[in-house]
C-alpha positions in Angstrom: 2.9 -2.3 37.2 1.7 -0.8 34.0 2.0 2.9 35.4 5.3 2.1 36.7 7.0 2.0 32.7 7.0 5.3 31.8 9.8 5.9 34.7 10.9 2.9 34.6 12.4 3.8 30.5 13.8 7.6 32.4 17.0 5.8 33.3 17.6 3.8 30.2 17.3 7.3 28.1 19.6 9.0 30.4 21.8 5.6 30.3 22.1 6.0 26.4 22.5 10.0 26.6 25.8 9.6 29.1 27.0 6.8 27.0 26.9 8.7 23.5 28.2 11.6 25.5 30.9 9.7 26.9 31.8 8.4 23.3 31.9 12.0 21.9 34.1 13.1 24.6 36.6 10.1 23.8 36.9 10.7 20.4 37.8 14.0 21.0 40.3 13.2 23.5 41.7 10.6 21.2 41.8 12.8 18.2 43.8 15.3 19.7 46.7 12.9 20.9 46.7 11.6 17.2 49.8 13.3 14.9 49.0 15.8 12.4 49.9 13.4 9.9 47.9 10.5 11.1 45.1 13.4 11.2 45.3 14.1 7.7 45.5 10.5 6.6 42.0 10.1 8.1 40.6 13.4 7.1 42.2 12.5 3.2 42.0 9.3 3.1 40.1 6.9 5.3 37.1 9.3 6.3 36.1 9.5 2.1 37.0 5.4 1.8 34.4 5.1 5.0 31.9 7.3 2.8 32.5 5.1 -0.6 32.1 1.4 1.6 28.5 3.0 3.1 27.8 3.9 0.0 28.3 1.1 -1.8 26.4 -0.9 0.8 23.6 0.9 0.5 23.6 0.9 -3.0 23.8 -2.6 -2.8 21.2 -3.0 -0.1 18.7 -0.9 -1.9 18.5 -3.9 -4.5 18.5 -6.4 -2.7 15.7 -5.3 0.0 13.4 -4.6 -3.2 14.1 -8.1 -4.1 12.6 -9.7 -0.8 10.2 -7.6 -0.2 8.7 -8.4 -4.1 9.9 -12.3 -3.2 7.9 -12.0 -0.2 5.0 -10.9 -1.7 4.9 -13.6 -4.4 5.2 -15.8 -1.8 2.5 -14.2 -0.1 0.4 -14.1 -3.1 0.7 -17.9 -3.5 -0.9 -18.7 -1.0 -3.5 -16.5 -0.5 -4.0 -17.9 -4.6 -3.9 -21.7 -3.2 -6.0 -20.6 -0.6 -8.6 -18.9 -2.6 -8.9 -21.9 -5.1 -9.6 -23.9 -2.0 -12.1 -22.0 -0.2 -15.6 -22.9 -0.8 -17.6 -20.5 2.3 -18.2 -17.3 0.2 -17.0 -15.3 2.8 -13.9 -16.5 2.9 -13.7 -16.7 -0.7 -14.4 -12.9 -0.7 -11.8 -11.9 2.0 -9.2 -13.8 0.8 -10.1 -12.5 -2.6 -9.7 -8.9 -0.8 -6.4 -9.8 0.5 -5.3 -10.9 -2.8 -5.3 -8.3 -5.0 -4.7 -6.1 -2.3 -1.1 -7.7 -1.8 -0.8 -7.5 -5.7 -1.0 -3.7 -5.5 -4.2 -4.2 -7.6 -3.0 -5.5 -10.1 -3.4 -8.8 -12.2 -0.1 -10.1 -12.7 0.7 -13.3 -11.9 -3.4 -14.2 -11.0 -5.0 -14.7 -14.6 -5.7 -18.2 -13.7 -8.3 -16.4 -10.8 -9.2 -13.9 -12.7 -12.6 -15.0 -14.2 -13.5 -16.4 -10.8 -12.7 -13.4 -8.9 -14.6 -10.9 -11.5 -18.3 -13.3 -10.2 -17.0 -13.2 -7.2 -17.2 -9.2 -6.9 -20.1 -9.0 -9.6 -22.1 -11.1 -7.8 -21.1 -9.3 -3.8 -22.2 -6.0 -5.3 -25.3 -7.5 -7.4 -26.2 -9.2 -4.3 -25.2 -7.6 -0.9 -28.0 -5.3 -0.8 -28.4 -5.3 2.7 -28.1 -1.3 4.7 -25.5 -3.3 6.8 -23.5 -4.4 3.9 -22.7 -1.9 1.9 -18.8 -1.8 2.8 -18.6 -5.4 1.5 -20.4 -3.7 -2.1 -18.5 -0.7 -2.1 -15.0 -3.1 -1.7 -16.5 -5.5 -4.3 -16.7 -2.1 -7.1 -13.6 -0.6 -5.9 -11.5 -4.2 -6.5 -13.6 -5.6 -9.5 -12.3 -1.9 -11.2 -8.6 -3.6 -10.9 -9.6 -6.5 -13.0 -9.0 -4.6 -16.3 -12.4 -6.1 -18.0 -14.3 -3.3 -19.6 -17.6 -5.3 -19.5 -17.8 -4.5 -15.2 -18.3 -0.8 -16.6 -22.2 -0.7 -16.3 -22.5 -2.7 -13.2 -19.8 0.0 -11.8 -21.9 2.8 -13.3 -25.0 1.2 -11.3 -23.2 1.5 -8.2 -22.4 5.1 -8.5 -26.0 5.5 -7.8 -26.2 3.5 -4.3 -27.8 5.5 -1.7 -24.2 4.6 0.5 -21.6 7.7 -0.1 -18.8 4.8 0.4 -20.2 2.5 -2.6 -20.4 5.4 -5.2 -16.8 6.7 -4.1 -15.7 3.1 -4.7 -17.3 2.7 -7.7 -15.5 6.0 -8.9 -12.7 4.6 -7.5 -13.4 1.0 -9.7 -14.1 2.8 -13.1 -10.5 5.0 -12.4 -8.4 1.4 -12.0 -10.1 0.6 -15.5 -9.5 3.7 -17.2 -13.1 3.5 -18.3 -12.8 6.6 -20.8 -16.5 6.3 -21.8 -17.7 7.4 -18.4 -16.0 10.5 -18.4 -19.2 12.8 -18.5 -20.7 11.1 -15.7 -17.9 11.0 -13.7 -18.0 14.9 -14.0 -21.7 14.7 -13.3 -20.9 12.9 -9.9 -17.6 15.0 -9.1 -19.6 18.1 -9.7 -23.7 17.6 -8.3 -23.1 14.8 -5.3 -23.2 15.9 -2.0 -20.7 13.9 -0.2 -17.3 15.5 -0.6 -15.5 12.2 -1.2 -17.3 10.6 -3.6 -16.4 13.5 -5.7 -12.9 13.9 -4.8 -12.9 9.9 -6.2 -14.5 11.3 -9.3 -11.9 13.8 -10.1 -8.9 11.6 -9.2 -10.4 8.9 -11.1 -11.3 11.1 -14.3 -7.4 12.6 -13.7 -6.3 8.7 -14.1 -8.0 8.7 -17.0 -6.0 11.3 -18.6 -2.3 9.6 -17.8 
């Protein structure tokens, strides 16, 4: 049955294709039995008050879907918050900590009552998960704690530009660039200049150019 789709959508394109054919031949049927004057009316008149209603709609729709889409996310960020606050398997605590701030576009507003919990939280994931096996969890931990905006994270982040894991040093580039951590500049060009993997520096530079904004 599965092989069967693919022809089984050919007559449901060719369907729509004689249908919006069928249309365009109807209009054009119908627009040549209109009078000249009813021609010019729409041509003058209704075709550019058609063009001002879309318009207007859409300037009016552009609005209104940025206002659900940033309702939805504070809805959405409430309750990863709730859940967060009632989580007690570190884990959890760290992926919904994840999720968090990455539905907050990395930033902080609206989450200073979890932000002191959520800085240990990351310090102690990329103090801690040492392991060979874990180092996506450490790199995430540098590249998220960076969006906290506490200055204090900057040697723990400098530290984990040395990790033997290309991914943790990237992410840790990535970390001191959301902090705008001007006092790392040198070593920041030290790493986007000497290491070997290509996107650990390429982190360096764009973090160093965030600096400069």
């Amino acid at each position: 049955m599965a092989e069967s789709k693919p022809h089984d959508q050919v007559p449901i394109n060719l369907t729509w294709l004689i249908v919006v054919i069928g249309l365009i031949v109807a209009g054009v049927w119908m627009w040549k039995r209109l009078s000249l004057d009813t021609q010019d009316y729409i041509v003058d008149q209704a075709v550019p008050m058609a063009a001002m209603v879309l318009v207007s709609a859409l300037l009016l729709f552009i609005p209104i879907s940025a206002f659900r889409r940033r309702r939805a996310r504070s809805m959405e960020r409430a309750r990863l918050l709730a859940l967060f606050e009632q989580a007690t398997i570190q884990e959890k605590r760290l992926d919904l900590a994840f999720a968090l701030l990455e539905n907050n576009e990395y930033r902080i507003d609206g989450l200073d009552s979890a932000v002191p919990a959520l800085k240990e939280l990351f310090e102690t994931t990329l103090q801690r998960a040492l392991g060979d096996k874990q180092h996506r969890i450490r790199g995430m931990a540098a590249s998220h704690l960076g969006a906290l905006g506490d200055q204090s994270v900057v040697p723990l982040l400098l530290k984990a530009l040395e990790d033997d894991h290309a991914y943790v040093r990237s992410c840790a580039a990535l970390g001191l660039g959301r902090l705008r951590a001007t006092d790392t500049r040198e070593r920041l060009q030290v790493v986007m200049e000497q290491d070997w993997d290509q996107t650990v520096r390429s982190r360096a530079r764009e973090a160093l150019e965030r600096m400069r904004e």
